[in-house]
PyMOL Python script that loads the backbone (N, CA, C, O; Angstrom):
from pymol import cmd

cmd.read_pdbstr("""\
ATOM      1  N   UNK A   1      -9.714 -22.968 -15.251  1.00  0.00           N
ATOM      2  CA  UNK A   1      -9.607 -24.410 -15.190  1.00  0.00           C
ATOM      3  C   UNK A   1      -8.915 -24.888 -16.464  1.00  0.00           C
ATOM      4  O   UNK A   1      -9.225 -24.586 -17.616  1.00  0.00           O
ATOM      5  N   UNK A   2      -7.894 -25.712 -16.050  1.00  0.00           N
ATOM      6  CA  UNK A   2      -7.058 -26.043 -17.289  1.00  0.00           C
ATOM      7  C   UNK A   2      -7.861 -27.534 -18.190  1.00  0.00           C
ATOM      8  O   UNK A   2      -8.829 -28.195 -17.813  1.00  0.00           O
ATOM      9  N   UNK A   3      -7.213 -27.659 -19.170  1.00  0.00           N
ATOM     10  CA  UNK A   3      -8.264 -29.460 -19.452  1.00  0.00           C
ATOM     11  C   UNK A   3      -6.923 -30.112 -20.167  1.00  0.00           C
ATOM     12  O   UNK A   3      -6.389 -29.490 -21.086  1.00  0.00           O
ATOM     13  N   UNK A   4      -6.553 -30.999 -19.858  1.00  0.00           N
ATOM     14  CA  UNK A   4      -5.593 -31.815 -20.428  1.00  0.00           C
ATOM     15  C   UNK A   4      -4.190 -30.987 -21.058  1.00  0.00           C
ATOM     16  O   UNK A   4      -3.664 -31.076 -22.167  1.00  0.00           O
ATOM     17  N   UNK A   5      -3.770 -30.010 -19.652  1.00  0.00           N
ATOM     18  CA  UNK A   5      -2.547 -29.756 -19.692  1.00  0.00           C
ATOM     19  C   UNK A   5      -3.437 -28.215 -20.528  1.00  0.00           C
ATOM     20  O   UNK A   5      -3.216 -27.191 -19.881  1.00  0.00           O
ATOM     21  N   UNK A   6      -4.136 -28.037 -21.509  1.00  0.00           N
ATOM     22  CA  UNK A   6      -4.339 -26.765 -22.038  1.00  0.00           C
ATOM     23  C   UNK A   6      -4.764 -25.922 -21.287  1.00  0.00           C
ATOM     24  O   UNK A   6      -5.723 -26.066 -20.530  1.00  0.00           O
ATOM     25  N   UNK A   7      -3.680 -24.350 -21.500  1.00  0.00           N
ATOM     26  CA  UNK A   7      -4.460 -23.055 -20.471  1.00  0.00           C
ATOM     27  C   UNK A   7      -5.764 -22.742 -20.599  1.00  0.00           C
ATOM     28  O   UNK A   7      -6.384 -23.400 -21.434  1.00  0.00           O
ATOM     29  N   UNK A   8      -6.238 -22.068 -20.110  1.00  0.00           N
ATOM     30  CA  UNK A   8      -7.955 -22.023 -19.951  1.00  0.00           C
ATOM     31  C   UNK A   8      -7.980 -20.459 -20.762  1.00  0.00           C
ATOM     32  O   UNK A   8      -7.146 -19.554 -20.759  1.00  0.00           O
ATOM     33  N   UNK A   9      -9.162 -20.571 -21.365  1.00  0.00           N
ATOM     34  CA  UNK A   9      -9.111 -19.371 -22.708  1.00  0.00           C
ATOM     35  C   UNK A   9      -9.375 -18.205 -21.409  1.00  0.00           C
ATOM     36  O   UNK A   9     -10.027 -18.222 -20.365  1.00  0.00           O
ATOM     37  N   UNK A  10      -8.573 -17.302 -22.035  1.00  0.00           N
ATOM     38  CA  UNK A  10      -8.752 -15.769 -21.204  1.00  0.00           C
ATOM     39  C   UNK A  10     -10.192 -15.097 -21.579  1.00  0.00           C
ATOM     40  O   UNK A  10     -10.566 -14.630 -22.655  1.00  0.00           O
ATOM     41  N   UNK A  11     -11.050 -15.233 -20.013  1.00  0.00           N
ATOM     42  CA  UNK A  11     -12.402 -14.593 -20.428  1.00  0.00           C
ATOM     43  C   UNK A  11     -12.566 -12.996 -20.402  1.00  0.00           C
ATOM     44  O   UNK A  11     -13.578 -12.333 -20.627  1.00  0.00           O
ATOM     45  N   UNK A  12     -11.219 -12.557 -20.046  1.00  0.00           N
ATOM     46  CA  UNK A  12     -11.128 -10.891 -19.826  1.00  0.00           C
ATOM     47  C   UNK A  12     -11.880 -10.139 -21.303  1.00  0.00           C
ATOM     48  O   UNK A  12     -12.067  -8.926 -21.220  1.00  0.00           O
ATOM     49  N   UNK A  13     -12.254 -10.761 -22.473  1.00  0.00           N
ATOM     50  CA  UNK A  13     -12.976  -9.481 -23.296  1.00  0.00           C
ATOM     51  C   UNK A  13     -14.151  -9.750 -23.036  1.00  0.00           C
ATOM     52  O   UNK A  13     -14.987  -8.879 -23.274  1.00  0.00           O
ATOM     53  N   UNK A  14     -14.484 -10.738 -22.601  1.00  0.00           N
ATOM     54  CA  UNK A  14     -15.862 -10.406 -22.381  1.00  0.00           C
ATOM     55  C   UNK A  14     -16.523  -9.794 -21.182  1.00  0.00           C
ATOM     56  O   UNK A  14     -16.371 -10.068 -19.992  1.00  0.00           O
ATOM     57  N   UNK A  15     -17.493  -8.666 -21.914  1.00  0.00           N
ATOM     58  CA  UNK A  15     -17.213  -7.675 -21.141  1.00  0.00           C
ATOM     59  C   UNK A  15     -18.740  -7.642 -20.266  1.00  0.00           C
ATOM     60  O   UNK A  15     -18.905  -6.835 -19.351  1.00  0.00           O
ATOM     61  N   UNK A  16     -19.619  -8.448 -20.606  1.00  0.00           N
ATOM     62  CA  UNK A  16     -20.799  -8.618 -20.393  1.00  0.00           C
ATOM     63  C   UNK A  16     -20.883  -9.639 -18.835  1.00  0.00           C
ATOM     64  O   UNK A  16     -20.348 -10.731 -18.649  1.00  0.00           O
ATOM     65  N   UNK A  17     -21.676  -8.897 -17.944  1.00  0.00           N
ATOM     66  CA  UNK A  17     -21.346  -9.692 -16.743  1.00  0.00           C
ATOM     67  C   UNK A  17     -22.301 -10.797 -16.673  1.00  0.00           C
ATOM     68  O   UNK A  17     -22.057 -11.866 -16.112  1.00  0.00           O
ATOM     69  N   UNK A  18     -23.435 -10.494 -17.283  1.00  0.00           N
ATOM     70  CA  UNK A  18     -24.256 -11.588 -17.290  1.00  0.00           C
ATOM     71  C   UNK A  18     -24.168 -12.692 -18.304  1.00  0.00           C
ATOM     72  O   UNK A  18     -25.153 -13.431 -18.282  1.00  0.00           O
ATOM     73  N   UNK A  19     -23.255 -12.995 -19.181  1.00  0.00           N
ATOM     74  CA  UNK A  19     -22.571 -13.538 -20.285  1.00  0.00           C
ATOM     75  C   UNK A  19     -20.972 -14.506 -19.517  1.00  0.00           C
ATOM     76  O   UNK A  19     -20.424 -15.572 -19.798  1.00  0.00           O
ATOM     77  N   UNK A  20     -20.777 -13.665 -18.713  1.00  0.00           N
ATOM     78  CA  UNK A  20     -19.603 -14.276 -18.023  1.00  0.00           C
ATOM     79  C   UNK A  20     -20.047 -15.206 -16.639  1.00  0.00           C
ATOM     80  O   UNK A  20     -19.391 -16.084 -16.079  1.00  0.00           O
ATOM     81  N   UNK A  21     -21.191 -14.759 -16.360  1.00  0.00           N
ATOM     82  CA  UNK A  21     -21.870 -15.455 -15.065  1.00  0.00           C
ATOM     83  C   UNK A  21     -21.950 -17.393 -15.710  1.00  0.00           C
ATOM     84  O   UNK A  21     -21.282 -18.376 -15.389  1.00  0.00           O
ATOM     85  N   UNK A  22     -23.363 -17.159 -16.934  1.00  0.00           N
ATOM     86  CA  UNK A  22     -22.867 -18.236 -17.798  1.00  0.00           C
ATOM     87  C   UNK A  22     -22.144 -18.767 -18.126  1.00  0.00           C
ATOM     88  O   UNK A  22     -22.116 -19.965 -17.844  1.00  0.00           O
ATOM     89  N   UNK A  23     -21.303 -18.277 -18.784  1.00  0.00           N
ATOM     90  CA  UNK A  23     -20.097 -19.687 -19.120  1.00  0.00           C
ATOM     91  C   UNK A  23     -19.119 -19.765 -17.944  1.00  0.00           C
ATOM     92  O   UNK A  23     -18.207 -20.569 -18.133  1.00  0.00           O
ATOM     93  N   UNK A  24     -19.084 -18.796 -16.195  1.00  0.00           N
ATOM     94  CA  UNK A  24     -18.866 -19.233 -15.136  1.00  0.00           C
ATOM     95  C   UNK A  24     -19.308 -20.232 -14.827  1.00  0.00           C
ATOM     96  O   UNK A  24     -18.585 -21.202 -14.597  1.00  0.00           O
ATOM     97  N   UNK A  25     -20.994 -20.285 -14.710  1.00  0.00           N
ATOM     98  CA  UNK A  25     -21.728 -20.793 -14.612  1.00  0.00           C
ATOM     99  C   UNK A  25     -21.634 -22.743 -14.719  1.00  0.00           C
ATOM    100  O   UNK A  25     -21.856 -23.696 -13.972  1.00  0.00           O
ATOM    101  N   UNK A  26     -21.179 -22.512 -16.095  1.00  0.00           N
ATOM    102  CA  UNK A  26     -21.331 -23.633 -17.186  1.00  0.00           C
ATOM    103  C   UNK A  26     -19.741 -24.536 -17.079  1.00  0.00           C
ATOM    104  O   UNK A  26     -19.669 -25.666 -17.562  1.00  0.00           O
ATOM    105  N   UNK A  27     -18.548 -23.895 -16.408  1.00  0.00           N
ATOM    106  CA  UNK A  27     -17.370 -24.165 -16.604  1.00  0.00           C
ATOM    107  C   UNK A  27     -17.605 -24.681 -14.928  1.00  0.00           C
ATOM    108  O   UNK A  27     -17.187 -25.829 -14.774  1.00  0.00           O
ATOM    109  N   UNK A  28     -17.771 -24.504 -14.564  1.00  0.00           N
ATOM    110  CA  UNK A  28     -18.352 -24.534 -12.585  1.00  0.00           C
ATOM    111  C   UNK A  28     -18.770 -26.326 -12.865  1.00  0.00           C
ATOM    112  O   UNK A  28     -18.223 -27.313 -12.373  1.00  0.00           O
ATOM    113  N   UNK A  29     -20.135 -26.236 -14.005  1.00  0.00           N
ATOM    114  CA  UNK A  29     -20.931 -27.614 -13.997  1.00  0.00           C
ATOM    115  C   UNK A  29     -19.911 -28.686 -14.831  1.00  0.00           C
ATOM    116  O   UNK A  29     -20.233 -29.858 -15.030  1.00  0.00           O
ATOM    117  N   UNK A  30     -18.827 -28.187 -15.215  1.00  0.00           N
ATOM    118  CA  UNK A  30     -18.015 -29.621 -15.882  1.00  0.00           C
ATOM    119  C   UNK A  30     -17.381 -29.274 -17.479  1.00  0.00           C
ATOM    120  O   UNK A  30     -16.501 -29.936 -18.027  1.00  0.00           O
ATOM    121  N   UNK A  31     -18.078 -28.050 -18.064  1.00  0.00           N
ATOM    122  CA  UNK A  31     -17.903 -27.634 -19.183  1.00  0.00           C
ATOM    123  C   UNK A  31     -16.584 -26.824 -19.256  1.00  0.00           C
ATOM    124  O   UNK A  31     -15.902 -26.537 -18.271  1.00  0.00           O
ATOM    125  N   UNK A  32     -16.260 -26.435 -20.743  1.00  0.00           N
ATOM    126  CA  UNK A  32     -15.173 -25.915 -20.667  1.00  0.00           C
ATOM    127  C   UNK A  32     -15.258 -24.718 -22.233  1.00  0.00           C
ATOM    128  O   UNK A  32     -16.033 -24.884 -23.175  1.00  0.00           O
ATOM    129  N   UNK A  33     -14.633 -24.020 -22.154  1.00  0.00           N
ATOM    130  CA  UNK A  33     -14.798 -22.720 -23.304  1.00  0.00           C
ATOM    131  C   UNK A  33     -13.404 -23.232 -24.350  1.00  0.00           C
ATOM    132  O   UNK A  33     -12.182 -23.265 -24.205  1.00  0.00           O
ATOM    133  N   UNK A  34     -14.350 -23.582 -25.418  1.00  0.00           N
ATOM    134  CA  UNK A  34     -12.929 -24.067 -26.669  1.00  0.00           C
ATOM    135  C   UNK A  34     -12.065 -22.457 -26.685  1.00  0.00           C
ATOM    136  O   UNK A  34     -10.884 -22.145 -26.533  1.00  0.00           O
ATOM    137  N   UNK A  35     -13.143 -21.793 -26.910  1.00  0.00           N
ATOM    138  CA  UNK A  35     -12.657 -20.583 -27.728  1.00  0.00           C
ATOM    139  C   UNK A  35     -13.322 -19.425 -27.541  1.00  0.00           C
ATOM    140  O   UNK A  35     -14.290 -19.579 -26.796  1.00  0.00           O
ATOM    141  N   UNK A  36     -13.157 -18.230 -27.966  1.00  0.00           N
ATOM    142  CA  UNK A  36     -13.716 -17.004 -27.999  1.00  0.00           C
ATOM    143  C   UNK A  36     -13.838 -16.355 -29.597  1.00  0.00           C
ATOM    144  O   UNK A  36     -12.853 -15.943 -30.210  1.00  0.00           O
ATOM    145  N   UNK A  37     -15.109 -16.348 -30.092  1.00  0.00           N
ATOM    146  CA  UNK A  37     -14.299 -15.650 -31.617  1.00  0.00           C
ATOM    147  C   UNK A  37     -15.708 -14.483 -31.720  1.00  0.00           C
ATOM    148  O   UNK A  37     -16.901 -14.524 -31.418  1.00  0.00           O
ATOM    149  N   UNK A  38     -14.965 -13.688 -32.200  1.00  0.00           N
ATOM    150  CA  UNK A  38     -15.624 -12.083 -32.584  1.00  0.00           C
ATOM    151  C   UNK A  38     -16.874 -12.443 -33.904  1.00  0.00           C
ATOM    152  O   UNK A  38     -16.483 -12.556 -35.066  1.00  0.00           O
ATOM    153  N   UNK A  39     -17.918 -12.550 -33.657  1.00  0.00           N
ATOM    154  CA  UNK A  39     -18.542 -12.706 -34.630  1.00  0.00           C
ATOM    155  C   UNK A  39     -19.835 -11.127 -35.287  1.00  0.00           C
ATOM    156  O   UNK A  39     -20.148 -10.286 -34.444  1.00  0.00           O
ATOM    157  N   UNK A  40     -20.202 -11.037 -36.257  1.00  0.00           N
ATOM    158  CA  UNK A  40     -20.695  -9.378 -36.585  1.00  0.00           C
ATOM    159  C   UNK A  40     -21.000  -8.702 -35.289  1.00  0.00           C
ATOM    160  O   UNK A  40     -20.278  -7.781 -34.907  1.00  0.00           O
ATOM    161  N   UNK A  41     -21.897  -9.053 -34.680  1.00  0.00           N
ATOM    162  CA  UNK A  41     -22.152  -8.275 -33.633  1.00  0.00           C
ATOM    163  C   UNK A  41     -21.897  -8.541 -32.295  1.00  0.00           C
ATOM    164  O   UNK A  41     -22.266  -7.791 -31.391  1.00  0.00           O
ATOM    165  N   UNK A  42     -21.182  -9.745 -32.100  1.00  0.00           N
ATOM    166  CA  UNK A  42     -21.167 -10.087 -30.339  1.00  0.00           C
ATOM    167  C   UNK A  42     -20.088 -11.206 -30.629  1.00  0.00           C
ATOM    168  O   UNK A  42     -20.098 -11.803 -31.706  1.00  0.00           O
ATOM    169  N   UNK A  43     -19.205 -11.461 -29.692  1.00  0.00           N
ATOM    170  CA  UNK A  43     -18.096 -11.962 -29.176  1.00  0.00           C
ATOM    171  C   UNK A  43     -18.777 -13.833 -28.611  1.00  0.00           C
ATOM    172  O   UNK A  43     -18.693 -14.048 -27.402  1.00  0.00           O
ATOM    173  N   UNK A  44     -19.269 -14.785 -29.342  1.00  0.00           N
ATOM    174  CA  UNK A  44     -19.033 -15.542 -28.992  1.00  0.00           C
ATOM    175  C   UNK A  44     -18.500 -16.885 -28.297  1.00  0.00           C
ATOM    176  O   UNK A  44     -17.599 -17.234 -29.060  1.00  0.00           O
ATOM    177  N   UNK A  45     -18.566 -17.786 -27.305  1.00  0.00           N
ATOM    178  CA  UNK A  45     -17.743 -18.342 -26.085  1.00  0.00           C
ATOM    179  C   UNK A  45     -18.519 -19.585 -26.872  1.00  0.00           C
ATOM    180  O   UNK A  45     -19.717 -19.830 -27.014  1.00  0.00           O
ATOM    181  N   UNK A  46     -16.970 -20.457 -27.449  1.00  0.00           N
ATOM    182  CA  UNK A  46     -17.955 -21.607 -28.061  1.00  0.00           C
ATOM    183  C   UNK A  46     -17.400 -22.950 -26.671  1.00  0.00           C
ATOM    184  O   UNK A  46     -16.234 -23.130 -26.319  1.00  0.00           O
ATOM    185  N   UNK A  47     -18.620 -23.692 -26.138  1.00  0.00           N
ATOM    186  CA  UNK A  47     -18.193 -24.935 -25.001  1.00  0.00           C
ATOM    187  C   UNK A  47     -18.001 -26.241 -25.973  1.00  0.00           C
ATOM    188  O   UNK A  47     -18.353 -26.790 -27.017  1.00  0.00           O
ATOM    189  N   UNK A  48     -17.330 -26.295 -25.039  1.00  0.00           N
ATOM    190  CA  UNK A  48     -17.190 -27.775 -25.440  1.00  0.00           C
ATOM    191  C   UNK A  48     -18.396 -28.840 -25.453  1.00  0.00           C
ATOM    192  O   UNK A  48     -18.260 -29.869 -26.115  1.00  0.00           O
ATOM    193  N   UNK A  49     -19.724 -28.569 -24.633  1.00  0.00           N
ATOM    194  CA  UNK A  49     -21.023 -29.149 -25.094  1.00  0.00           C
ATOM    195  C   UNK A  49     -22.202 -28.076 -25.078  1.00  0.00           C
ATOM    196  O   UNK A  49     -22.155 -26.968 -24.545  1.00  0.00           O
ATOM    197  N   UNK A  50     -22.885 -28.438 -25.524  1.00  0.00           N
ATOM    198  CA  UNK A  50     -24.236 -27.305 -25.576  1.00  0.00           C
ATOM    199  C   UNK A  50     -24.668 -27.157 -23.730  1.00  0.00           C
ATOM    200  O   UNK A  50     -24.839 -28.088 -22.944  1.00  0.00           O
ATOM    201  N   UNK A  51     -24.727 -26.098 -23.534  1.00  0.00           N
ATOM    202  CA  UNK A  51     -25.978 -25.964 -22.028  1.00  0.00           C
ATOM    203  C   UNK A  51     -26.487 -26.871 -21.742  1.00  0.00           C
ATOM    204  O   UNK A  51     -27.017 -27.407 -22.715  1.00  0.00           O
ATOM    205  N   UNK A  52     -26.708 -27.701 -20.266  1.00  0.00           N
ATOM    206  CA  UNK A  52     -27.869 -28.654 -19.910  1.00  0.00           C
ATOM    207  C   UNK A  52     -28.459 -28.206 -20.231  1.00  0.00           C
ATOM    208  O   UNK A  52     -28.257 -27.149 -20.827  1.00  0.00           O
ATOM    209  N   UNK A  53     -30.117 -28.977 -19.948  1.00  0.00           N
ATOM    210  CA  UNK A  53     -31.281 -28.467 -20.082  1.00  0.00           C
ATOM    211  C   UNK A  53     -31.378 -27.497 -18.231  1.00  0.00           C
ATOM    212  O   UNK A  53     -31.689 -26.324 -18.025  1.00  0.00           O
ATOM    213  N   UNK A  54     -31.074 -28.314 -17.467  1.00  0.00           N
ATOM    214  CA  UNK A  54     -30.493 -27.217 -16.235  1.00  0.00           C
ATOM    215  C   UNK A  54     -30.019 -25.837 -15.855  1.00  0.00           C
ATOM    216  O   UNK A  54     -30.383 -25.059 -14.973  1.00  0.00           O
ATOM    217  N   UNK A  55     -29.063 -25.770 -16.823  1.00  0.00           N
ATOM    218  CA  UNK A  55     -28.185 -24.696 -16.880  1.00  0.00           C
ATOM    219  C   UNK A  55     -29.086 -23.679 -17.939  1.00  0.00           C
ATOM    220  O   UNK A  55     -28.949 -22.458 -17.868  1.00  0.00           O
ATOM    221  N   UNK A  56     -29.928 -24.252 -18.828  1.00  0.00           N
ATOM    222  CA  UNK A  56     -31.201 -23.300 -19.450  1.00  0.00           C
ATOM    223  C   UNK A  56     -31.770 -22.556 -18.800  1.00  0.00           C
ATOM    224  O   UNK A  56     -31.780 -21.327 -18.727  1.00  0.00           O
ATOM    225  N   UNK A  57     -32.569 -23.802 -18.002  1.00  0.00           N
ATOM    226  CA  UNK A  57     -33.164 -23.354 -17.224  1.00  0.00           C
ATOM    227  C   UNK A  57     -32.991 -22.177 -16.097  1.00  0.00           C
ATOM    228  O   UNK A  57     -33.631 -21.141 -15.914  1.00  0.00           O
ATOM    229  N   UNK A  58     -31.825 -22.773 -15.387  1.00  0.00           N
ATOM    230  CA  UNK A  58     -31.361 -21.823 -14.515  1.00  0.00           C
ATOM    231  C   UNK A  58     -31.133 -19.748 -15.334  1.00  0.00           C
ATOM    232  O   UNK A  58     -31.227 -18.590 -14.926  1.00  0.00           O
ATOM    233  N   UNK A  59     -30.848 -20.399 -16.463  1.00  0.00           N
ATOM    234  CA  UNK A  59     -30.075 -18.473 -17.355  1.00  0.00           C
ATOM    235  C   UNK A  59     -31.826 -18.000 -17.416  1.00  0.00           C
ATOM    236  O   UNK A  59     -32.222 -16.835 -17.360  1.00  0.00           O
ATOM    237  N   UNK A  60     -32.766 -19.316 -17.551  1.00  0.00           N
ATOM    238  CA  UNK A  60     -33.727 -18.491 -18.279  1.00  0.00           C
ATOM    239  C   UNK A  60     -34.294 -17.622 -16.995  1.00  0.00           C
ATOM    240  O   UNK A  60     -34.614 -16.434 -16.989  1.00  0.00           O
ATOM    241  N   UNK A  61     -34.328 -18.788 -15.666  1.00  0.00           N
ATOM    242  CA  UNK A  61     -34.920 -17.987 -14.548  1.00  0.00           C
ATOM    243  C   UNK A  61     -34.135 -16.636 -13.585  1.00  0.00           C
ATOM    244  O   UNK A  61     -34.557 -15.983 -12.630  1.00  0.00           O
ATOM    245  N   UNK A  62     -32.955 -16.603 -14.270  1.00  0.00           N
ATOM    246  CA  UNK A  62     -32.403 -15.128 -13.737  1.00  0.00           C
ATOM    247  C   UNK A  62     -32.690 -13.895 -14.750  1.00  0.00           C
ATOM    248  O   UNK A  62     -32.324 -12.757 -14.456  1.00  0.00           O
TER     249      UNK A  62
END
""", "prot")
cmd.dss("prot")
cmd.show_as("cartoon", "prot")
cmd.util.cbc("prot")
cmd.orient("prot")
């Protein structure tokens, strides 16, 4: 999903399926992924707003 003409960040390194379900998840409900940046131990997906309390909910109950 593009946002004001910008390409949509390539989610191909992340390699985690249940990590990609989420910010599927989260990009599905209206959100959008600024960025991807490598941080010490895990590959961070920063959104453009924090998780509903919904979308919590929902990660916590899978």
């Amino acid at each position: 999903m593009s946002w004001r003409g910008e390409a949509p960040v390539d989610l191909s390194p992340v390699g985690s399926l249940a990590i990609r379900w989420v910010i599927e998840r989260a990009v599905e409900g209206g959100n959008r992924v600024v960025s991807l940046a490598q941080w010490s131990k895990a590959l961070v997906a920063h959104m453009e707003r924090g998780l509903t309390a919904e979308m919590k909910a929902e990660v916590e109950a899978r």
